[in-house]
C-alpha positions in Angstrom: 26.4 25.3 0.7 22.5 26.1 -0.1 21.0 22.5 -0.7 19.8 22.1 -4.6 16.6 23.1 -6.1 14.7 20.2 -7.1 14.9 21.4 -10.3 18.6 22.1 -10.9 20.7 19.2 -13.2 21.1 15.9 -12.5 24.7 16.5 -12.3 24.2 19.6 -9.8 21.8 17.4 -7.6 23.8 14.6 -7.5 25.9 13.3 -4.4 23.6 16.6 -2.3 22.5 16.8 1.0 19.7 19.2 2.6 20.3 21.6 5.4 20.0 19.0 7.8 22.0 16.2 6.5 19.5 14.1 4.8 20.9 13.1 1.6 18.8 13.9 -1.5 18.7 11.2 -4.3 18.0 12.6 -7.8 15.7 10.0 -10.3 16.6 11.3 -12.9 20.6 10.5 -12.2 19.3 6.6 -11.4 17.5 6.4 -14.5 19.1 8.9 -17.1 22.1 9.5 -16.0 25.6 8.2 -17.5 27.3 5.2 -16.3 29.6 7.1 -13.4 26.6 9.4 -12.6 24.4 6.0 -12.2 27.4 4.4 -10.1 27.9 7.3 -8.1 24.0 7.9 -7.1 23.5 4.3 -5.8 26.5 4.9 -4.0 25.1 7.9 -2.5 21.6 5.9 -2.2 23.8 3.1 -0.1 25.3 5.7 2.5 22.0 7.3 2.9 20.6 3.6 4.0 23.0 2.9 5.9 23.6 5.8 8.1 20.3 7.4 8.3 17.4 4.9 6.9 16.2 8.3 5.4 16.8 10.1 2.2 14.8 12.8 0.1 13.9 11.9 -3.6 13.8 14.5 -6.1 12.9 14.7 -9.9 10.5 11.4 -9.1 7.7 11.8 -11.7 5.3 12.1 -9.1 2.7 15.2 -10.4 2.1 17.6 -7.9 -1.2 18.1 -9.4 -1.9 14.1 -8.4 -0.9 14.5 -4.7 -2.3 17.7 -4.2 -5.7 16.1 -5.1 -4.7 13.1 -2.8 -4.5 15.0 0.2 -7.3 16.5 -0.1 -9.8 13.6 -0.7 -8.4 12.4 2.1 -8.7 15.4 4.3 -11.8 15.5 3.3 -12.4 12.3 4.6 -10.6 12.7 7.9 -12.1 16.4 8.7 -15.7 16.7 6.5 -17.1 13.3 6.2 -19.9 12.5 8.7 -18.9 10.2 11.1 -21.8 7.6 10.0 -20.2 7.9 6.6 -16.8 6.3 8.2 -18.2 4.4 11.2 -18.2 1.1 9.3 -14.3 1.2 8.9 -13.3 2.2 12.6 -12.9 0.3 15.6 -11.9 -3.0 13.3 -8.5 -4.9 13.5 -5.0 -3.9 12.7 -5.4 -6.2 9.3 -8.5 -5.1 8.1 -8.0 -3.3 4.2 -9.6 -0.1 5.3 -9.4 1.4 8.9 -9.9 4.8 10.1 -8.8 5.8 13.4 -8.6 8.8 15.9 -5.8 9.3 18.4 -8.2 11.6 20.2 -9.4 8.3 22.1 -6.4 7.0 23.3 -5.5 6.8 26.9 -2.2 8.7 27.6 0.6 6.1 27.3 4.2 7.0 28.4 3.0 10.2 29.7 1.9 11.2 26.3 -1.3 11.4 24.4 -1.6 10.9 20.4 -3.3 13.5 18.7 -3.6 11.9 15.7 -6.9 10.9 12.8 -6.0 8.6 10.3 -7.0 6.7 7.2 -5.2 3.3 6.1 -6.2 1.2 3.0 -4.6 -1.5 1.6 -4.2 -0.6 -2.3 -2.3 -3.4 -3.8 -2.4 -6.2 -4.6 -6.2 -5.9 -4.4 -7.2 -2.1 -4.2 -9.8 -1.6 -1.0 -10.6 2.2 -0.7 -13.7 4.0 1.5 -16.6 4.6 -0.8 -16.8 8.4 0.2 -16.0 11.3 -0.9 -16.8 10.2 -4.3 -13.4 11.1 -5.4 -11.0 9.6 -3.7 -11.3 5.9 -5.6 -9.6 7.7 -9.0 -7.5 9.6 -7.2 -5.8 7.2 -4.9 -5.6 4.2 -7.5 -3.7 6.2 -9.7 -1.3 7.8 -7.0 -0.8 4.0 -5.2 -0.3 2.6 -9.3 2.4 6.0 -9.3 4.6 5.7 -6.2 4.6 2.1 -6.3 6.2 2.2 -9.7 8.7 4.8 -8.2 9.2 3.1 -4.6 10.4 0.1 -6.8 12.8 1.7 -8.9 14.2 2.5 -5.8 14.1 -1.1 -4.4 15.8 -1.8 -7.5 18.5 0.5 -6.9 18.8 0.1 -3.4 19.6 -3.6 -4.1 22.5 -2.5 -6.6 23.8 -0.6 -3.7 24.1 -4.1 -2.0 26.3 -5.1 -4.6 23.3 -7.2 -5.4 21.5 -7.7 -9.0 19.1 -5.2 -9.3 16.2 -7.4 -9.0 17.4 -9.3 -5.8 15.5 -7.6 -3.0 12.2 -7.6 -5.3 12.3 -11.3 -6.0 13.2 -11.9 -2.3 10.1 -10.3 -1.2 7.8 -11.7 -4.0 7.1 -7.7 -4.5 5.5 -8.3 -7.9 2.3 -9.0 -5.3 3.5 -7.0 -2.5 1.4 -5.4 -0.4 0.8 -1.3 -0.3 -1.0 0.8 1.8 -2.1 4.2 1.6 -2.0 6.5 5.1 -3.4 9.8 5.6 -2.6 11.5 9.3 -4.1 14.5 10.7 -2.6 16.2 13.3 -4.5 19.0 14.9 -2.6 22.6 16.0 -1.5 22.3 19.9 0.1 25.1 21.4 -1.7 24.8 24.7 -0.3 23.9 28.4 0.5 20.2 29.7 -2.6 18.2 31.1 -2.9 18.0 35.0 -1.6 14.7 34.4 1.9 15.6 32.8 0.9 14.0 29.4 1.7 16.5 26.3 -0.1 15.6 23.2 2.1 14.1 20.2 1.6 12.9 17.1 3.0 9.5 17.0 6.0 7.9 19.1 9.5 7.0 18.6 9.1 4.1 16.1 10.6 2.2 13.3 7.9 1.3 9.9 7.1 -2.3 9.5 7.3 -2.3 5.5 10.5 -2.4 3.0 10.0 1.7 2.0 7.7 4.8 2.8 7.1 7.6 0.9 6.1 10.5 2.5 5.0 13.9 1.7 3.5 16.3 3.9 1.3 19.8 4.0 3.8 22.5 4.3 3.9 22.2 7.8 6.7 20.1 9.3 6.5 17.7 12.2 8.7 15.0 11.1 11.4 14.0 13.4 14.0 11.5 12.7 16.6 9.5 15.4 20.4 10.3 14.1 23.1 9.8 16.1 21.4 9.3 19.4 19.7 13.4 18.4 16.1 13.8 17.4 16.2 16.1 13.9 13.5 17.7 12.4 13.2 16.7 8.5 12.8 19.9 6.4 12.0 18.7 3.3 13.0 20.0 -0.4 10.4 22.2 -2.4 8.9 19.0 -4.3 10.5 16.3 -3.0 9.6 13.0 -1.2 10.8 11.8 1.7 11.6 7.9 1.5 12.0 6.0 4.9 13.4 2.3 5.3 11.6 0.1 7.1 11.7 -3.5 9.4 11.7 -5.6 6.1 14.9 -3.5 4.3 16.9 -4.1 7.6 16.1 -7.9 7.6 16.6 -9.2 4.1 19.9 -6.9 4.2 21.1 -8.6 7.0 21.0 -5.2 9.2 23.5 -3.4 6.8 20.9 -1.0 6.2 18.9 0.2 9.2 15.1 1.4 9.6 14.8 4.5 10.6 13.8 5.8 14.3 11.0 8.2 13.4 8.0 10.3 15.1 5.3 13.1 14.4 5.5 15.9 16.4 2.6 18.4 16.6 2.7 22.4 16.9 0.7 25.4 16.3 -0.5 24.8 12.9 -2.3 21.9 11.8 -0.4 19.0 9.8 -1.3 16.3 7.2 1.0 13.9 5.9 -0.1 11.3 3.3 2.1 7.9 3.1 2.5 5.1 0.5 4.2 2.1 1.9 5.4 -1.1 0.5 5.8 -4.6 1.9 6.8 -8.0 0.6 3.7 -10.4 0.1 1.8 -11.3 3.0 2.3 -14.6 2.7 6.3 -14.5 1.9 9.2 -15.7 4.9 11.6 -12.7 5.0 15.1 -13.4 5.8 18.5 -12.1 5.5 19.4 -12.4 1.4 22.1 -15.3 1.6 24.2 -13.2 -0.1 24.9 -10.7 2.5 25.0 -13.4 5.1 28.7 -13.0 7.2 31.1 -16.1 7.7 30.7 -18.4 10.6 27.5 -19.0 12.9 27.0 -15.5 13.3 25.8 -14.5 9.9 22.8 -13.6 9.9 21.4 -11.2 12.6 18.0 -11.9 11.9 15.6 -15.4 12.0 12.9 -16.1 9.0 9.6 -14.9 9.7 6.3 -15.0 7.6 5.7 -11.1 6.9 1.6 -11.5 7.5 3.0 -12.8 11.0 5.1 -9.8 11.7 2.8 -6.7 10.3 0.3 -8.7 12.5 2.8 -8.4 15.7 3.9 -4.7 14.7 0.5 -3.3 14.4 -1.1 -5.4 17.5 1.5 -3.6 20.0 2.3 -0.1 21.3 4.6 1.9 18.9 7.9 2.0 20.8 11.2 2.3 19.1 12.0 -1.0 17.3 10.3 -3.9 19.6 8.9 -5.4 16.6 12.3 -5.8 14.9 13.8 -7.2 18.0 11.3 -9.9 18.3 13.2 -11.4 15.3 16.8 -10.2 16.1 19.4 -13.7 16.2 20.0 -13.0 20.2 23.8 -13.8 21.0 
């Protein structure tokens, strides 16, 4: 069966999966819908969490118009901008509200090298944003004030899919003042031989997000690869659509029902930008297992309290590989 247009009904989206597996979650069905098309999305939203830590979100409200002018303020950034006009952002630390990177500089790692210039700024709950080009200060308050209204209806839903209250998760992670972050990637066209070393450029590694949700769109060109099943997949997004990846904090506070998705950036022959919005609880909040989903006996929980300033700090300090972040606060038995 062809997957669905983005366009097509809510009925005819609902309960869908794209080519690849990825289950595709309609908005429109989680906020218009009837009461049994509501009950059956979430329910589709739950299996999605917990099997893949992946889904595509259609019929989001998102304007294209709005990310299309997004990306390219911030490829503008990334690929015209003088490097004077960025040099007082780079080389800073992992927590500082505007960073920009290359992956040009790294050493190979792994037998690997990251090919990879980036752009990070914290955009809520204080906005922080580079001064040039000109542009991107409109443009990227009004897309972080868009997604994060949409990445929380999704929280809110997600939650329900618990068998929670809608607002559990949210008032768990104190998310009225959670913390977002915009990230724009570049990844250059390789098509070229090994290096006399063995290393083979790549995007980004095999690793797991250390937020609650990202939303991710990209340029046309894919490069997304997601762990399922032990098998590394290549998401193919819908025409439209966002893809929405759980992160550390979703698999703590629900007690490892739902899991964070194994993810990387691969790079080809044509050249790649993806632009990111994540959310986070507060920086200052302890995330823990909701009590709620917490199992009988001294086992119940499968993860320990931590401070979520103290693990973004951990997560973005270290080498991305697989989930070493998230084990640091796995219950050992």
């Amino acid at each position: 069966m062809a997957p669905p247009s983005p366009h097509r009904s809510p009925a005819q989206a609902n309960g869908a999966c794209s080519e690849d597996g990825i289950r595709v979650v309609d908005m429109a069905v989680l906020v218009n819908g009837d009461a049994d098309q509501r009950a059956q999305a979430i329910r589709h939203l739950g299996r999605a969490c917990q099997e893949w830590g992946i889904f595509m979100v259609i019929n989001h409200g998102v304007p294209e118009a709005l990310q299309a002018a997004t990306m390219d303020a911030c490829k503008e950034l990334l690929l015209s901008l003088p490097t004077e006009d960025k040099a007082e952002y780079m080389d800073g630390s992992p927590m500082d509200p505007v960073r920009v990177g290359t992956g040009f500089v790294n050493s190979a790692v792994d037998g690997a090298r990251y090919w990879r210039d980036y752009v990070k700024m914290f955009v809520h709950p204080d906005f922080h944003c580079p001064s040039k080009p000109a542009n991107l200060r409109e443009v990227a308050k009004e897309y972080a004030a868009c997604t994060r209204g949409l990445m929380l209806e999704l929280v809110a839903a997600i939650s329900e899919s618990l068998g929670l209250d809608g607002g559990r998760i949210a008032q768990a992670l104190n998310l009225e003042s959670c913390l977002q972050t915009l990230v724009a990637n570049h990844y250059p066209p390789y098509s070229g031989p090994d290096d006399d070393d063995g290393s083979t450029p790549i995007g980004l590694p095999a690793h797991s997000d250390y937020g609650l949700l990202t939303l991710l769109f990209q340029n046309g060109v894919d490069g997304l690869q997601v762990q399922h099943d032990g098998q590394w997949l290549l998401a193919k997004p819908l025409p439209g659509s966002f893809f929405v990846i759980a992160g550390d904090q979703l698999e703590i506070v629900s007690n490892g029902r739902y899991k964070a998705a194994l993810h990387r950036a691969w790079i080809g022959g044509e050249r790649r930008m993806s632009v990111l919005a994540l959310i986070a609880p507060c920086l200052d909040t302890v995330v823990e297992p909701v009590p709620e989903l917490a199992r009988e006996g001294p086992e119940g929980v499968e993860f320990r309290g931590i401070r979520f300033r103290d693990y973004m700090e951990s997560h973005q300090s270290s080498r991305l590989v697989g989930k070493t972040a998230l084990d640091i606060v796995r219950v050992q038995r």
